[in-house]
VODREN-534588 format. One record per residue: z, y, x of N, C-alpha, C in turn. Coordinates in steps of 0.02 Angstrom, whole numbers, padded with zeros to 5 digits, always signed. Each point is the difference from the previous one (the first is absolute). Example, Ala and Ser with C-alpha at 12.3 -4.5 7.8 and 13.67 -1.06 7.14 Angstrom:
BEGIN
+00390-00284+00660+00000+00059-00045+00000+00060+00045-00036+00053-00018+00003+00059+00042+00037+00055-00039
This chain:
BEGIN
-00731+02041-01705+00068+00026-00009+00046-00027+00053+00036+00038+00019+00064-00016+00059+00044-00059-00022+00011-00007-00074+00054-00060-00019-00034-00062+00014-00063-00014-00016-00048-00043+00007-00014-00023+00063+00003+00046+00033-00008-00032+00093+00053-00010+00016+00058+00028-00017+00060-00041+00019+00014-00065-00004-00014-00017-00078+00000-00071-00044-00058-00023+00047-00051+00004+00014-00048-00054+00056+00018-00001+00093+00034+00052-00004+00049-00021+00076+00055-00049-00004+00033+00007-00057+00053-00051-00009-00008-00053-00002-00079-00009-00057-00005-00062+00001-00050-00039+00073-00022+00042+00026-00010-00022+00060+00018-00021+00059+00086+00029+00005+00026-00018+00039+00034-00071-00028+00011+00002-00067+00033-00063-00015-00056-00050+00002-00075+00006-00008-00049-00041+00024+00007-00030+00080-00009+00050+00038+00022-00007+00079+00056-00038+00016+00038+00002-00040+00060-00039+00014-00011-00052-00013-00006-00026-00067-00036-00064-00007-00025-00044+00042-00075+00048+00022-00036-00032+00034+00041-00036+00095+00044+00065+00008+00024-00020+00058+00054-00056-00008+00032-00012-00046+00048-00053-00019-00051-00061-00007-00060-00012-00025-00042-00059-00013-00020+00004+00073-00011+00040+00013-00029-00016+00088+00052-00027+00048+00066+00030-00018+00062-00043+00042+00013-00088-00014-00017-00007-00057+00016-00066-00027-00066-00031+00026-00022+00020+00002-00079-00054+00009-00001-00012+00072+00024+00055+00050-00005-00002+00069+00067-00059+00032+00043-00004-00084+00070-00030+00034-00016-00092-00012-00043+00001-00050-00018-00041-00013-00060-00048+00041-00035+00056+00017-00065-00040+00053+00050-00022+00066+00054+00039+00025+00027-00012+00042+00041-00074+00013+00009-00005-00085+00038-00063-00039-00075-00069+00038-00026+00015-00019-00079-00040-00011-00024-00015+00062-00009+00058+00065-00048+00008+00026+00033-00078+00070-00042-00016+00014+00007-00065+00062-00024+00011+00040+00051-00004+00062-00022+00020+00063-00010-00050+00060-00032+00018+00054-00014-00052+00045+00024+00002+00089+00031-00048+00032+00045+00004+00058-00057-00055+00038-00009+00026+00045-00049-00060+00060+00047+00006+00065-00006-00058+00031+00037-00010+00077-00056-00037+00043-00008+00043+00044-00037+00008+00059+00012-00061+00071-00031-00048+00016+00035-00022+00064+00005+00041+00072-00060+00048-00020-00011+00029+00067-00027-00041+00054-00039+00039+00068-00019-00039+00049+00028-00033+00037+00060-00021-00006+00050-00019+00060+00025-00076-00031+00007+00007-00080+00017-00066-00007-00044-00034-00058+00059-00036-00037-00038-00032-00080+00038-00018-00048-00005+00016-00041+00043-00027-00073+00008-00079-00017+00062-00021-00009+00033-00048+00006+00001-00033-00084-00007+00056-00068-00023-00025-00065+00088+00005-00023+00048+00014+00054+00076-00014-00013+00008+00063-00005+00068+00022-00002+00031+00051+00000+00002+00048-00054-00032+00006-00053+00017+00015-00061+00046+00011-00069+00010+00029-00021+00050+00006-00063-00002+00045-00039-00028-00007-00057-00044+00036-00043+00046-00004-00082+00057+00048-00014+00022+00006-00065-00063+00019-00035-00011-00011-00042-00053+00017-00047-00020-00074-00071-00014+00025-00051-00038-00032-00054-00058-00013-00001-00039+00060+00030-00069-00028-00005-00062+00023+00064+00063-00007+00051-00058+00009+00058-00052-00065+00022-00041+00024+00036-00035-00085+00016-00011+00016+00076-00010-00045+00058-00018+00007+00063-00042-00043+00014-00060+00032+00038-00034-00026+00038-00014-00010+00076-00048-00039+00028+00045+00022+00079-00046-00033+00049-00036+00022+00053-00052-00029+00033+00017+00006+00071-00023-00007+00056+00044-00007+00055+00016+00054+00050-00032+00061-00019+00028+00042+00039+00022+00074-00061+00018-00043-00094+00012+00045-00016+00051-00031-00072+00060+00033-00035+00033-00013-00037-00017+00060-00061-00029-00001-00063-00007+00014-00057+00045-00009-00057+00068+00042-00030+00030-00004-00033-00022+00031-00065-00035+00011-00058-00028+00024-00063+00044+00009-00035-00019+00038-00044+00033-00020-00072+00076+00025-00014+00009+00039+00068+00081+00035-00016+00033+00047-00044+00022-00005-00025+00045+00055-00047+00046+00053+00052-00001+00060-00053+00044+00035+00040+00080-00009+00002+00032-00043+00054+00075+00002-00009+00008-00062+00027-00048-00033+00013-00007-00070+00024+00033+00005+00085+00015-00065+00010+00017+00009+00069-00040-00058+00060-00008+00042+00036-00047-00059+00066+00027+00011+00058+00051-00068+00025+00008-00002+00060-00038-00014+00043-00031+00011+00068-00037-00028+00034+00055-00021+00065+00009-00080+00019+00055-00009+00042-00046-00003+00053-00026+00056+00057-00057-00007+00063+00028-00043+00026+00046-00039+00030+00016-00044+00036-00038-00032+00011-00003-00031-00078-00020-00081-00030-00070+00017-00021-00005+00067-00030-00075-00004-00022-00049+00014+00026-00010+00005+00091-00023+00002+00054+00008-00035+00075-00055-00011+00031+00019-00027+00054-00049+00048+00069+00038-00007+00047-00033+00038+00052-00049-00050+00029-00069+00006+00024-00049-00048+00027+00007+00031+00076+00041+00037+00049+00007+00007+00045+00072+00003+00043+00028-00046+00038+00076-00006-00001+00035+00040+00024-00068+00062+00049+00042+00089-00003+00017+00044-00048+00005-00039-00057+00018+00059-00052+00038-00038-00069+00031+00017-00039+00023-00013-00033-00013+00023-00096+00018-00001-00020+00009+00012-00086+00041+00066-00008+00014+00044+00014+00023+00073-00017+00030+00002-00062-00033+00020-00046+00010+00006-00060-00087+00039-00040+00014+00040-00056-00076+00021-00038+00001+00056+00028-00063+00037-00002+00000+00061-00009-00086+00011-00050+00025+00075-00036-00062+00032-00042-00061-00016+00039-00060-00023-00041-00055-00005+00046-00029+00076+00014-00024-00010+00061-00029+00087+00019+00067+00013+00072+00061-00017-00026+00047+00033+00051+00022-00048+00057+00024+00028+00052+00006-00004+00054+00067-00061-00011-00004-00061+00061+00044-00063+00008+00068+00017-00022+00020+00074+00040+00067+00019+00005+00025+00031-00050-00036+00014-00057+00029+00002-00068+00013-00054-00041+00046-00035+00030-00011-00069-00066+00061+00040-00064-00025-00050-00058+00041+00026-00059+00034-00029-00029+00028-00005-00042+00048-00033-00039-00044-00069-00048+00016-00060+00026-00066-00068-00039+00017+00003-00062+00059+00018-00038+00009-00002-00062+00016+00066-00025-00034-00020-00065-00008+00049-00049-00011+00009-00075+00012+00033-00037-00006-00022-00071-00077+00051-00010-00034-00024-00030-00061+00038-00012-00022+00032-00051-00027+00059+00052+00002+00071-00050-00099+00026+00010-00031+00001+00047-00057-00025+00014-00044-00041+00005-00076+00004+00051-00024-00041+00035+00018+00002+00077+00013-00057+00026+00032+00007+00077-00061-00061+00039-00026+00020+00077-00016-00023+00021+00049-00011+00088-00004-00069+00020+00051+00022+00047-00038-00056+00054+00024+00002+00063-00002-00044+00055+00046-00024+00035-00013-00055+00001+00064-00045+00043+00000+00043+00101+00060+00030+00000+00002+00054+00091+00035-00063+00035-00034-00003+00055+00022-00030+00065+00051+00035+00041+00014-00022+00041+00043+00017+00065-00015-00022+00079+00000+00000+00047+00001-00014+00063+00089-00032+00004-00019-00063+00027+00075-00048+00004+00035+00032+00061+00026+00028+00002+00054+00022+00056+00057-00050+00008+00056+00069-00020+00064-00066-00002+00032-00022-00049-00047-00069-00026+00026-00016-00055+00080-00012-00028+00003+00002-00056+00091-00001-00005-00014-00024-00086+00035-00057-00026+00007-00012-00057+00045+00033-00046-00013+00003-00072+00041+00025-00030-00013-00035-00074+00074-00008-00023+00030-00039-00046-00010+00059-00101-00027-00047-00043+00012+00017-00067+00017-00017-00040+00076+00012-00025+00033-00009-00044-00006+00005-00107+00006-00038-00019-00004+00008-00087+00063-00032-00022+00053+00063+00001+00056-00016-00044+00009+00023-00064+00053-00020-00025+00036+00033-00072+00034+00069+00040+00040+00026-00067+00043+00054+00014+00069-00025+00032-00011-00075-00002+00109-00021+00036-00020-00017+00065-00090-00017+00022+00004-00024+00066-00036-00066+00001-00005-00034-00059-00034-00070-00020-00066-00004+00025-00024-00048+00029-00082-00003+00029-00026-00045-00092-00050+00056-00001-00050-00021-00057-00053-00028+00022-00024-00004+00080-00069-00029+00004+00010+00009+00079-00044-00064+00030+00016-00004+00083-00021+00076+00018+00039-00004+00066-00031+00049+00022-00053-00006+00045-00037+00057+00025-00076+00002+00039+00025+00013+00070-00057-00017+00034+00000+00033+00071-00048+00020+00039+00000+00072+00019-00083-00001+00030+00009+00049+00071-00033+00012+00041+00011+00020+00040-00061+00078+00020+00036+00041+00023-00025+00063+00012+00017+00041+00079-00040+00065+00009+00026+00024+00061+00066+00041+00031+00034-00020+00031+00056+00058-00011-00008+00071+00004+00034+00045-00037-00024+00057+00010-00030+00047-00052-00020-00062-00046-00048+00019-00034-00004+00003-00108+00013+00044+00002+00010+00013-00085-00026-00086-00058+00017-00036-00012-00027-00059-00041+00020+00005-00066-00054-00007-00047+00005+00026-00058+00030-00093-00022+00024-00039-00051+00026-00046-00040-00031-00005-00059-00012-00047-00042-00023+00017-00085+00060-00072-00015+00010+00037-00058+00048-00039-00047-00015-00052-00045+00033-00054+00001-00048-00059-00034+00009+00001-00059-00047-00031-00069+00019-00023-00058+00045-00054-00012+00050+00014-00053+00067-00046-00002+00016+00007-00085-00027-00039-00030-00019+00009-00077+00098-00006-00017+00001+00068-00047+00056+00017-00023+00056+00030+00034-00041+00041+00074+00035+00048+00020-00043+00071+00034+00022+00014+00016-00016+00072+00020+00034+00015+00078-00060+00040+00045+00037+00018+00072+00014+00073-00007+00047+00024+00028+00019+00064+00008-00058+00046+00029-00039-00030+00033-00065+00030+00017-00058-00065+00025-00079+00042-00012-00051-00066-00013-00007-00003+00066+00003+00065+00046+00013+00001+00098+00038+00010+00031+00034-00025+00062+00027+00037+00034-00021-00003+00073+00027+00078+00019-00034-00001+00077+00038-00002+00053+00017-00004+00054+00034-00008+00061-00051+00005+00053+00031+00035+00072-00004-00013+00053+00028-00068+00027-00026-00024+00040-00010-00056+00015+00052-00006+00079+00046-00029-00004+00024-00005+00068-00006-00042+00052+00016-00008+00052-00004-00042+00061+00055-00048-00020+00060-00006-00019+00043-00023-00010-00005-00038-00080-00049-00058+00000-00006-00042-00077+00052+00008-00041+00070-00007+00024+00048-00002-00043+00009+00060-00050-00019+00047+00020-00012+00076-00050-00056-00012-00033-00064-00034+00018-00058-00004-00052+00008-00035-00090+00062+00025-00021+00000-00026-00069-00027+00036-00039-00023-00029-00046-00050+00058-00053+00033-00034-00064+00044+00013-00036+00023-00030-00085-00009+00030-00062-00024-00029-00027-00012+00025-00086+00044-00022-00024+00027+00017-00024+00069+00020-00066-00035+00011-00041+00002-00071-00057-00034+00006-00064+00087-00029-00074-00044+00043-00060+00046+00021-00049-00033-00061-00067+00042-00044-00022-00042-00001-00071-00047+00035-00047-00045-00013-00020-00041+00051-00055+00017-00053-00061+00005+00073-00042-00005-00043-00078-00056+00018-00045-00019-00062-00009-00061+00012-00029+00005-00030-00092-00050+00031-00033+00008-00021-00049-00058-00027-00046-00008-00093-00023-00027-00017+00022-00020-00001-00095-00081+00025+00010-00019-00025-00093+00000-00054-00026+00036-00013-00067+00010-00043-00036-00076-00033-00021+00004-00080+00032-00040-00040-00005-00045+00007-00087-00035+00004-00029-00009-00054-00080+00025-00058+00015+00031-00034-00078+00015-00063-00005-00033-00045+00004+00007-00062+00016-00054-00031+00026+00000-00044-00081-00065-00037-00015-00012-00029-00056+00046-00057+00000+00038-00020-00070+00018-00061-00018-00023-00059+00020+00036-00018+00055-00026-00109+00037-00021+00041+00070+00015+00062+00034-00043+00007+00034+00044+00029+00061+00004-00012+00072+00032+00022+00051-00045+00048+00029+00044+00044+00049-00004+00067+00025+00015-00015+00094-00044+00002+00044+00030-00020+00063-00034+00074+00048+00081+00014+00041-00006+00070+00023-00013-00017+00092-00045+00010+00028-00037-00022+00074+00040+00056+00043+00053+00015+00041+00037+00061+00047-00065-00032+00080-00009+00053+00017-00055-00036+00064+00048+00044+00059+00021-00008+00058+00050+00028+00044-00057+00007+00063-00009+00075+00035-00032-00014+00050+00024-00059+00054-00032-00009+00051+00010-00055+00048+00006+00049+00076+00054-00041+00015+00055+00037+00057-00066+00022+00063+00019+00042+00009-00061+00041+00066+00016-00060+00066-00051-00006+00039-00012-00039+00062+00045+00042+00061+00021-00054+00042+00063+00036+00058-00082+00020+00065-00007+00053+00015-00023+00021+00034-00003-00042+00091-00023+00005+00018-00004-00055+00056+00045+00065+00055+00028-00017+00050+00027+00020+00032-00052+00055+00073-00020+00040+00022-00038+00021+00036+00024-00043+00088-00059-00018+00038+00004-00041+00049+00031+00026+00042+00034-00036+00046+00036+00020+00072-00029+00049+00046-00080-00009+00007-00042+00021+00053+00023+00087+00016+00006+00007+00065+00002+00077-00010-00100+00041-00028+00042+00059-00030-00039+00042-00044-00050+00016+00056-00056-00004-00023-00030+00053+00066-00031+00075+00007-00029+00016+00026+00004+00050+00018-00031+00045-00063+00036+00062-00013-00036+00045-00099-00050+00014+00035-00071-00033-00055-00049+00054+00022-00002+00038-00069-00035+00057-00004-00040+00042-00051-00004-00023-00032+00037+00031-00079-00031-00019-00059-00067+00013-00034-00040-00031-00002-00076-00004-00017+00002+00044-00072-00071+00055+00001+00021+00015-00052-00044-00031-00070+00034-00020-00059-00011-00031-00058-00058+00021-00042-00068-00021-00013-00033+00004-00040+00015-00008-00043-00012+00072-00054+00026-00027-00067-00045-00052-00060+00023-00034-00020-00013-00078-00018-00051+00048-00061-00061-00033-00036-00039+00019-00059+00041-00040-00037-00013+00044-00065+00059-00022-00065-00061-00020-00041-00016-00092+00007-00051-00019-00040+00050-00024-00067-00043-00002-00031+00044-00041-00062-00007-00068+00007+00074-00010-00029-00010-00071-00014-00040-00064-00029-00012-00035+00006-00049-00046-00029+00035-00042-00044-00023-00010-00090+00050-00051-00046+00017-00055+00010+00045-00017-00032+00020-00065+00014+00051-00002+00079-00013+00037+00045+00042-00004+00083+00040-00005-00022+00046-00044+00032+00050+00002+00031+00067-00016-00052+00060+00019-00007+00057-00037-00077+00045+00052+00014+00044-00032-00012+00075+00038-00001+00043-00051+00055-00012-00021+00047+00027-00031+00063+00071+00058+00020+00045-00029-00002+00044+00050+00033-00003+00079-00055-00001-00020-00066+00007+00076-00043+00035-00024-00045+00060+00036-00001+00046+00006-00067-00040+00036-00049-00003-00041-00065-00039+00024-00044+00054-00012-00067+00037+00036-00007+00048-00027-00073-00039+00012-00056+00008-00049-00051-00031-00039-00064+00022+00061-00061-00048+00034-00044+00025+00030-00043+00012+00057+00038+00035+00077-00043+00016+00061+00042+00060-00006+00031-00032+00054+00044+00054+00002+00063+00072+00052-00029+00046-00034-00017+00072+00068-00022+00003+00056+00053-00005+00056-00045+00028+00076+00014+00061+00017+00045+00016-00023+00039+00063-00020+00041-00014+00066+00034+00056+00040-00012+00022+00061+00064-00029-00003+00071-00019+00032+00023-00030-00002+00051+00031+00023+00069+00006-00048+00051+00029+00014+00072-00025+00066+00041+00024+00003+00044-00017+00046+00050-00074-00023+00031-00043+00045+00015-00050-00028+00032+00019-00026+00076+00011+00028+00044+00036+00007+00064+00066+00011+00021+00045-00008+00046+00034+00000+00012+00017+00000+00083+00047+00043+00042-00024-00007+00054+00039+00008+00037+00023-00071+00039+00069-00029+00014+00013+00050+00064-00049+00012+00047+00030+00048+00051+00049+00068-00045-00001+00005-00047+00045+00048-00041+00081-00018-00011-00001-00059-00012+00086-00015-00012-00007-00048-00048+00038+00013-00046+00030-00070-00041-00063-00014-00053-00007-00053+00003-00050-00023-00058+00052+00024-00078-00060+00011-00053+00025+00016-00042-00010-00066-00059+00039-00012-00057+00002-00036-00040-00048+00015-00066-00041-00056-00022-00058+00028-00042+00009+00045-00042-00061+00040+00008-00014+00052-00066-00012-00021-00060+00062+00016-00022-00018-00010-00072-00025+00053-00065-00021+00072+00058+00008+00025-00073-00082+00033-00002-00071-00043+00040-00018+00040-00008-00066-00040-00062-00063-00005-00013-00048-00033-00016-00047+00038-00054-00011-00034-00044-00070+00014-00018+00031+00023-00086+00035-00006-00017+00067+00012-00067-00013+00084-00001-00015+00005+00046-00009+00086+00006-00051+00046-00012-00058-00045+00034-00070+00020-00015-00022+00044-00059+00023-00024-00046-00001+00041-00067+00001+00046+00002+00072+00028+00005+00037+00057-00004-00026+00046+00058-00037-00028+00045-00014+00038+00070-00044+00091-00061-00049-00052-00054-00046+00059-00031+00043+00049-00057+00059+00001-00018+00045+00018-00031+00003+00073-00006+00021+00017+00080-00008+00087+00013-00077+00019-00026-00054-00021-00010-00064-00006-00017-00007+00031-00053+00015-00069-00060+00012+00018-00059+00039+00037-00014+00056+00041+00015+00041+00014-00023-00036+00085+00004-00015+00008+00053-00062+00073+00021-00037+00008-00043-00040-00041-00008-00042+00000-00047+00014+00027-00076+00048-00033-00021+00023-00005-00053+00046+00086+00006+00013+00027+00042+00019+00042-00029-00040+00064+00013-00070+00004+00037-00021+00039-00013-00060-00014-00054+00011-00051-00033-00019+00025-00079+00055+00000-00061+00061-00002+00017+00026+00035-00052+00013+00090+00010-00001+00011+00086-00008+00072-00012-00060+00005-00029-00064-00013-00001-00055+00054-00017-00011-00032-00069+00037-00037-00052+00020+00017-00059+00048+00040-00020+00060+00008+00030+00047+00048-00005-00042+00059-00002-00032+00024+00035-00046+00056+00012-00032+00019-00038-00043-00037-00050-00027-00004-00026+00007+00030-00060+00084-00064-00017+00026+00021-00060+00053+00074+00006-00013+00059+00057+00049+00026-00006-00060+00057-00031-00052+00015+00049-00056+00004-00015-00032+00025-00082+00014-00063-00035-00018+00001-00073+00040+00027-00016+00075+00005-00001+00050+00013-00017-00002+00093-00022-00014+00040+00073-00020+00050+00010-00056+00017-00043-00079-00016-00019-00012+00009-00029+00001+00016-00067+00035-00051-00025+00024-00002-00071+00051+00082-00019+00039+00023+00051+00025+00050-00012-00039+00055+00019-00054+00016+00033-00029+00064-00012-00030+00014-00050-00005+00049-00020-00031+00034-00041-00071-00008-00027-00026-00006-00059-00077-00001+00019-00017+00046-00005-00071+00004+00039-00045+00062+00021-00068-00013-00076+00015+00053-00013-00075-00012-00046-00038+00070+00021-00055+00018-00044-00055+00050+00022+00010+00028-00030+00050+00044-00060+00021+00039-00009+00034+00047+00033+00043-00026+00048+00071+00021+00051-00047+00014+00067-00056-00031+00020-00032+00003+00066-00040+00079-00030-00046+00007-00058-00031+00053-00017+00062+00066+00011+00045-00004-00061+00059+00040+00020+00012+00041+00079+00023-00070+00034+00025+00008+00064-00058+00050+00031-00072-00015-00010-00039+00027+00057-00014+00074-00033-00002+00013-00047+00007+00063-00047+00061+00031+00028+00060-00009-00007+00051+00042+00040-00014+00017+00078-00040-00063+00017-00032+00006+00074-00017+00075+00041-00068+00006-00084-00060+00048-00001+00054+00061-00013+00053+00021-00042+00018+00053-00011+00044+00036+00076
């Protein structure tokens, strides 16, 4: 009967729906779950220094052997600075520390070292050919101008695009985790500043501790980054060819390598704090003041339009359904009296 297949379309679509709503939650959830993995490459030119690290996260772990850095165990939303400066050294004094780039791609794509993680990322520490070196200065203020943490100094080519990563500074936030600049001949323009904002965080209420019994709270503060040695007097000599880079085999790590040397690792979860700009990019104009409005508070709602689809194409194909029955109920019935009839007037 026609009413009957209606009633098993309806309820099929409201099955389908179901099923696609349990399939959204489960996918939002593995996403909740799933741990991802970031490796840093020394490449052929230099070697990893075990420094330069900064790792927001609860429950990442690193390992680290000498021509390779193994970060595990990441959540999605986590953040990993990699400061190349410090967390590389050049083994040839024609070339320098660049910044990262994706493994597979070419020197002259370097990328942004920090990032909050949404993947697996594999990357390599990019060189440079030392031309004409020119230093440049990094700033970590408040919003009035206040220095929250020395500043750095490292030196690069003029001319030349230099990406920055933003340091960890427990209980604030930078307006962005990079910023980029061209690099000038004239040091006094090489300023690079993060403009960082308070975060408020909110912190779970301890249990009471038992009767006769004290409670002692450990704050651990990273340790101030090393002043970069100054590059020598000697004139530069002559650029040769950049050699091209074998890409490094991605062995795994071996247990037990290596600690958390140089990794911010905060105790307990990491707070939901709004999230900065990824980049920022000072050849543009005015630095901007942190983002506050964007982060992970949202995620939710991202599947919303989802459900909300869903949900209403099964109340149409109950509406339908029931308009359907509705109709039936008012026709007429047909019995085999009225059909005999009918086909008898047919015949005459």
């Amino acid at each position: 009967m026609k009413w009957l297949k209606c009633i098993r379309a309806g309820l099929l679509a409201l099955s389908a729906a179901a099923l696609i709503i349990g399939q959204g939650q489960t996918a939002y959830a593995a996403e909740e779950e799933y741990t991802y993995t970031v490796r840093l490459y020394a490449g052929n030119l230099g070697e990893l220094t075990g420094e330069g690290l900064e790792i927001q996260s609860a429950s990442a772990s690193v390992a680290s052997k000498e021509d390779q850095v193994v970060i595990s165990n990441l959540r999605y939303g986590d953040t990993v600075r990699i400061i190349y400066q410090e967390a590389a050294a050049s083994k040839d004094e024609r070339y320098y520390v660049k910044g990262v780039r994706r493994s597979g791609r070419d020197n002259s794509e370097a990328e942004a070292p920090t990032f909050n993680v949404a993947c697996d990322r594999d990357y390599v520490v990019a060189y440079g050919v030392s031309g004409d070196l020119v230093g440049y200065r990094v700033d970590y203020l408040d919003a009035d101008g206040n220095t929250l943490m020395a500043s750095d100094t490292y030196y690069g080519n003029a001319g030349e695009r230099q990406y920055v990563s933003s340091r960890y500074i427990d209980g604030y936030q930078p307006q962005a985790l990079n910023l980029v600049k061209t690099l000038s001949a004239n040091e006094a323009e090489n300023v690079f500043e993060f403009r960082y904002t308070p975060v408020q965080t909110v912190t779970p209420e301890a249990p009471a501790a038992p009767a006769g019994t004290t409670t002692t709270t450990t704050v651990t503060t990273p340790a101030a980054p090393a002043t970069p040695a100054t590059p020598g007097g000697t004139a530069a000599p002559a650029t040769p060819e950049t050699p091209e880079e074998e890409e490094p085999e991605e062995e795994e790590p071996e247990e037990g390598i290596g600690g958390d040397a140089g990794v911010q690792l905060p105790d307990g979860e990491v707070p939901q704090a709004d999230q900065p700009e990824d980049s920022v990019d000072l050849d543009d104009g005015e630095v901007p003041l942190a983002n506050l409005d964007g982060g992970h508070s949202g995620k939710v709602m991202g599947y919303l339009p989802i459900y909300i689809g869903i949900g209403a194409v099964a109340v149409l194909a109950l509406a339908g359904t029931a308009v359907y029955l509705k109709k039936r109920r008012k026709a007429p019935a047909i019995t085999a009296e009225k059909v005999i009839e009918e086909l008898t007037d047919r015949e005459k």
